[in-house]
NUKOL-305675 format. One record per residue (C-alpha): x, y, z; residue in one letter; residue number from 1. Coordinates in nm, 2 decimals. Example, Ala and Ser with C-alpha at 12.3 -4.5 7.8 and 13.67 -1.06 7.14 Angstrom:
<atoms>
<east->1.23&north->-0.45&up->0.78&residuo->A&num->1>
<east->1.37&north->-0.11&up->0.71&residuo->S&num->2>
</atoms>
This chain:
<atoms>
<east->-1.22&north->-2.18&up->-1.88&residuo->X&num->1>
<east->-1.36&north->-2.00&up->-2.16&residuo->X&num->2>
<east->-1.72&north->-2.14&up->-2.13&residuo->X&num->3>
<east->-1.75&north->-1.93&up->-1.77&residuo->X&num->4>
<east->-1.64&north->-1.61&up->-1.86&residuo->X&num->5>
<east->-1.84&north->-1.64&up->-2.21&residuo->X&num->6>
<east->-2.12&north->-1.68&up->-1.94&residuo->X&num->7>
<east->-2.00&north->-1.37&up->-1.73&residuo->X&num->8>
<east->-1.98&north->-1.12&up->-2.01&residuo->X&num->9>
<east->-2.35&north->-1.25&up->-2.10&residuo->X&num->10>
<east->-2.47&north->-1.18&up->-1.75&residuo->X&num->11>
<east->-2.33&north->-0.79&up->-1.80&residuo->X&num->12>
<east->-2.51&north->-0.83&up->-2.10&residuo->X&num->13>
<east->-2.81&north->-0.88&up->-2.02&residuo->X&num->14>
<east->-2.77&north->-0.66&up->-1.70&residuo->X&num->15>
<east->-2.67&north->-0.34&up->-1.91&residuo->X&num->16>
<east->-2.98&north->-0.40&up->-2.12&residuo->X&num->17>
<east->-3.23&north->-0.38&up->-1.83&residuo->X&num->18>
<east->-2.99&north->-0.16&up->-1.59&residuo->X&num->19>
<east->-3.32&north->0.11&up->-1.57&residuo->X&num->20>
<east->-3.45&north->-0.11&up->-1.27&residuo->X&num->21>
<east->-3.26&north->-0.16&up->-0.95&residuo->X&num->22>
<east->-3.32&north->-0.59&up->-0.91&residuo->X&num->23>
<east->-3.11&north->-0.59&up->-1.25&residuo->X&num->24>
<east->-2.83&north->-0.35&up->-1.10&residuo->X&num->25>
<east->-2.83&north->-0.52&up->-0.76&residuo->X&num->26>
<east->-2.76&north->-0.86&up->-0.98&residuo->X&num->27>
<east->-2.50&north->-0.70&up->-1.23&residuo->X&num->28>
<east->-2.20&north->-0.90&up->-1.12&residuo->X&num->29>
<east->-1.94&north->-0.66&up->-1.33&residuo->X&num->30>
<east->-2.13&north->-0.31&up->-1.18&residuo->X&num->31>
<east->-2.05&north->-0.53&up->-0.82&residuo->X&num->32>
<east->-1.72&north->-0.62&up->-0.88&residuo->X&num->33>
<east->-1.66&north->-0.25&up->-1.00&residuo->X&num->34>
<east->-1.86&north->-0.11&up->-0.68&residuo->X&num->35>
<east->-1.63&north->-0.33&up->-0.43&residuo->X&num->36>
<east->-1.35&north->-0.18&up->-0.58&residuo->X&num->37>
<east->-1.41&north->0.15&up->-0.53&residuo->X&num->38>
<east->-1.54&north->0.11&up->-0.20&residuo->X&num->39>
<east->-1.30&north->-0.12&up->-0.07&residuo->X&num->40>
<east->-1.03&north->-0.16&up->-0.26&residuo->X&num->41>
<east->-0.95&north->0.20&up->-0.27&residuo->X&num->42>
<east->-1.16&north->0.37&up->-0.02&residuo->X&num->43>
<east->-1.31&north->0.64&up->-0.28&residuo->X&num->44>
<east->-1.51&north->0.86&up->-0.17&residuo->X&num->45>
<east->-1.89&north->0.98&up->-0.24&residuo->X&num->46>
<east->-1.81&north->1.29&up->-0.52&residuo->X&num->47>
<east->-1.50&north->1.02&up->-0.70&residuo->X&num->48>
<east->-1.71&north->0.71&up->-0.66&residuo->X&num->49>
<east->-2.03&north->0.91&up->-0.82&residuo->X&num->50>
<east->-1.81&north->1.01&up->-1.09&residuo->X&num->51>
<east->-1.67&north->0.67&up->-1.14&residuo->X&num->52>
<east->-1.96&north->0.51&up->-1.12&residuo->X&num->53>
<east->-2.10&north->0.75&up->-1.45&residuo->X&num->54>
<east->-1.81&north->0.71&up->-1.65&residuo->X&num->55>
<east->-1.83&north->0.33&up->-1.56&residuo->X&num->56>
<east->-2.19&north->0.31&up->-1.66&residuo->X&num->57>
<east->-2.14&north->0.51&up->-2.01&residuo->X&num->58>
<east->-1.84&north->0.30&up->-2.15&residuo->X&num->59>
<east->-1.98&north->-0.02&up->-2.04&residuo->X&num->60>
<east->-2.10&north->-0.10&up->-2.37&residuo->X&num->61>
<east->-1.79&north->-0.05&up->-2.52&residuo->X&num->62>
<east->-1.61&north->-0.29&up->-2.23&residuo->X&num->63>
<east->-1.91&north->-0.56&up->-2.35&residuo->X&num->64>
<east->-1.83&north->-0.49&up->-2.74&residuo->X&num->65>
<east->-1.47&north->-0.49&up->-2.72&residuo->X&num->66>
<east->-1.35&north->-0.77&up->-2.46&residuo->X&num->67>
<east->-1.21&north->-0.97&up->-2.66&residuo->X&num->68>
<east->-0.93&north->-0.75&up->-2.81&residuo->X&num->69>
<east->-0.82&north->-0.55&up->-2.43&residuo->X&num->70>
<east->-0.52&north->-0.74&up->-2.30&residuo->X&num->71>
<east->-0.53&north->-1.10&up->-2.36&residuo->X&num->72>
<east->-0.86&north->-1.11&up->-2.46&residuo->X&num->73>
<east->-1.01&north->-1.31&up->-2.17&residuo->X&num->74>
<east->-1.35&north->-1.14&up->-2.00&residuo->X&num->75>
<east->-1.20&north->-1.13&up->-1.68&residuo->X&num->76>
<east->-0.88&north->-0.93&up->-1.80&residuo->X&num->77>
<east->-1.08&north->-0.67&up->-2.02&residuo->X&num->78>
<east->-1.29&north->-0.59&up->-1.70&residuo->X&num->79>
<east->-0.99&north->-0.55&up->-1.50&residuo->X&num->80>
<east->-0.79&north->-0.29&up->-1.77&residuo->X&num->81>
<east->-1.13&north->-0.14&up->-1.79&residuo->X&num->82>
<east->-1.18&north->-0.02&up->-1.45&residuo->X&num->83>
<east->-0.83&north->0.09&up->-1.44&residuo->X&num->84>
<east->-0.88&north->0.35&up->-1.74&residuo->X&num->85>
<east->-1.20&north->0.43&up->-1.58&residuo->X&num->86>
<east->-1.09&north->0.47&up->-1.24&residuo->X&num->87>
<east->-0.76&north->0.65&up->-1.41&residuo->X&num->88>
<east->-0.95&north->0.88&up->-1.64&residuo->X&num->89>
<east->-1.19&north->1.01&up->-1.35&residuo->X&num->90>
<east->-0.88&north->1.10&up->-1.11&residuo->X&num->91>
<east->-0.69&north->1.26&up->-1.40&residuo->X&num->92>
<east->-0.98&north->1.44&up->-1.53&residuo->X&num->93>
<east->-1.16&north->1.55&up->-1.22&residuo->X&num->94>
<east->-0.85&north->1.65&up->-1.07&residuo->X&num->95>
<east->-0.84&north->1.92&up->-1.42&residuo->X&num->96>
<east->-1.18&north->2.01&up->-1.35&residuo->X&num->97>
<east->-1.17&north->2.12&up->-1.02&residuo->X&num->98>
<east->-0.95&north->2.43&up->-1.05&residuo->X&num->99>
<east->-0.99&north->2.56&up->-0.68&residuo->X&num->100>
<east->-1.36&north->2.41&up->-0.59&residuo->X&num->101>
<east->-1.40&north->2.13&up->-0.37&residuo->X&num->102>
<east->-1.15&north->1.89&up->-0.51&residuo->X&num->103>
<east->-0.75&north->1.89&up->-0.47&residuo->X&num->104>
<east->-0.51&north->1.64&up->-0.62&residuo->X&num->105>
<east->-0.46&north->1.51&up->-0.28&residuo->X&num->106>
<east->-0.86&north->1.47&up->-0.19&residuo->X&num->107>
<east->-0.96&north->1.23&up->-0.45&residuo->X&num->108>
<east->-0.77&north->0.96&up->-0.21&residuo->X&num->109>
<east->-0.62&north->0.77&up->-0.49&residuo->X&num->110>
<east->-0.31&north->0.73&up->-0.74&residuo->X&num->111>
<east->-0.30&north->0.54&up->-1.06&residuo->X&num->112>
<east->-0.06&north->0.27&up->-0.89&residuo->X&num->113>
<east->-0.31&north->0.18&up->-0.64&residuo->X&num->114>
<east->-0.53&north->0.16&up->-0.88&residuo->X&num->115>
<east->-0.32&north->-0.09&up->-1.13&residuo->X&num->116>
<east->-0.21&north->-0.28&up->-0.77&residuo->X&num->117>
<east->-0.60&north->-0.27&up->-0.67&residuo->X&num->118>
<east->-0.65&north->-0.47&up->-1.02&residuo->X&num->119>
<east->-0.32&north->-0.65&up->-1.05&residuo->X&num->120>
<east->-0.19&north->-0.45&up->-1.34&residuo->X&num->121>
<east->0.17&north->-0.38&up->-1.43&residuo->X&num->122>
<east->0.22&north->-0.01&up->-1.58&residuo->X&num->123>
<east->0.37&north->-0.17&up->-1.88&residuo->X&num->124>
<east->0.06&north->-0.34&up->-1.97&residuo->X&num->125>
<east->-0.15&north->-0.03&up->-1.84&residuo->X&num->126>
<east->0.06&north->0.21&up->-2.11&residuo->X&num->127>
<east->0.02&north->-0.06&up->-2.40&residuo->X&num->128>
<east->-0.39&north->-0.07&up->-2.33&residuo->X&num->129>
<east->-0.47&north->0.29&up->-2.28&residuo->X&num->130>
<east->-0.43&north->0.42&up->-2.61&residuo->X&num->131>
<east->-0.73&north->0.21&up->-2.75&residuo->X&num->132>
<east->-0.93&north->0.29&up->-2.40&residuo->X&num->133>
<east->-0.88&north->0.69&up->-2.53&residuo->X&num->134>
<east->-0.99&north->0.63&up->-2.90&residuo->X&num->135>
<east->-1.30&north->0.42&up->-2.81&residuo->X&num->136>
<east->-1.39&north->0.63&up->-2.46&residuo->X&num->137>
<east->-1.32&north->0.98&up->-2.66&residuo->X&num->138>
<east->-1.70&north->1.08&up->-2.74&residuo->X&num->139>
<east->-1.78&north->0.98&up->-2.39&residuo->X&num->140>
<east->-1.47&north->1.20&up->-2.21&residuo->X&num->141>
<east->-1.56&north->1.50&up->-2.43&residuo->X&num->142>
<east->-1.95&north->1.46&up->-2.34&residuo->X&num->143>
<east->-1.86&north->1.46&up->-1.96&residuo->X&num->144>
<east->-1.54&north->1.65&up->-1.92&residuo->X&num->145>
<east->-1.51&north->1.87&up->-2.21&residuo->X&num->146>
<east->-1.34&north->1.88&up->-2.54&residuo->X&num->147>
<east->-1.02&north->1.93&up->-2.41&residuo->X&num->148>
<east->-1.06&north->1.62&up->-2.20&residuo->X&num->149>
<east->-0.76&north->1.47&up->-2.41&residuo->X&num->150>
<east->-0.49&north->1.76&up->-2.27&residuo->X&num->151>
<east->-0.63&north->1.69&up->-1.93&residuo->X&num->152>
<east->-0.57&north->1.32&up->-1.94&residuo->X&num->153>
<east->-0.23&north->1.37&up->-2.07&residuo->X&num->154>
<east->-0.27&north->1.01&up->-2.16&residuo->X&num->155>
<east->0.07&north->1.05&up->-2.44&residuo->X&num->156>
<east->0.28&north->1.25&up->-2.24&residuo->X&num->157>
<east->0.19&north->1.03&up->-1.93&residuo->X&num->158>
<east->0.32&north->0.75&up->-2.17&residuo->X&num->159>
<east->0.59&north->0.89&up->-2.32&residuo->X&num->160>
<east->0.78&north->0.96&up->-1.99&residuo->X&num->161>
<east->0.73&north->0.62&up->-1.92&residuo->X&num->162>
<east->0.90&north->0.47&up->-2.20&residuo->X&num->163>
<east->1.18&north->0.74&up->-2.17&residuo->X&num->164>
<east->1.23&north->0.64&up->-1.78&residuo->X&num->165>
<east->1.21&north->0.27&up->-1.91&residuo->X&num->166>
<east->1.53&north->0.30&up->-2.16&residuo->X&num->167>
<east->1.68&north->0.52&up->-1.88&residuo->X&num->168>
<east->1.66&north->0.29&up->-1.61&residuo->X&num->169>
<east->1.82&north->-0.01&up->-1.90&residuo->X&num->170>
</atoms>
């Protein structure tokens, strides 16, 4: 099974390198997969999908460069925590952004459990990945959202209550 995913994350390579012209987009099976899901997995509209779509194609390199130590370190899993921190990152931090314009917290259409069902994540495993996702994404969320991108994401605190409700509910 490793031989075909080996091949996979050399398509995206290969695709990210030559993503200037559309033929190489078009045939960029990780920018599909990540397209499909946002359109039809969760319905996301134009102003989120844009957004998702830029955040998606600045980390990409660092999904290609760091596979192999995201979950279990299979392709196929790293792709699937990435476009849930992507996917998370651009509802929590577009969400802060708005203050009063066009966006609400109910507009963006989407929650971060149908995002982790839309992947087939567990929240446990979500919790245990992001922190890497925030060190290695950081330069990228500060270019696009600020440099108090971090507060916005509330990321720890998001995290913390989690493993609080966890030992509660025990």
């Amino acid at each position: 099974m490793s031989p075909p995913a080996m091949v996979k994350m050399e398509d995206t390579e290969v695709s990210a390198s030559n993503s200037s012209n559309s033929e190489s987009r078009d045939s960029d099976p990780v920018r599909a997969r990540f397209t499909d899901l946002c359109k039809n997995g969760l319905s996301l509209d134009e102003n989120p999908y844009t957004q998702a779509m830029k955040l998606f194609k600045e980390t990409k390199h660092l999904l290609i460069t760091n596979a192999s130590a995201i979950g279990n370190g299979t392709p196929e899993e790293a792709e699937r925590f990435w476009f849930a921190f992507v996917l998370y990152s651009v509802k929590t931090l577009s969400e802060k952004n708005s203050d009063n314009s066009q966006l609400s917290s109910d507009d963006n259409g989407f929650s971060l459990f149908q995002i982790l069902r839309a992947v087939k994540l567990n929240i446990v495993d979500f919790f245990k990945e992001l922190p890497q996702f925030v060190v290695k994404a950081g330069p990228i969320l500060s270019n696009l959202y600020g440099i108090d991108w971090e507060n916005k994401l509330e990321a720890k605190e998001l995290q913390a209550n989690f493993v609080y409700l966890s030992l509660l509910s025990k």
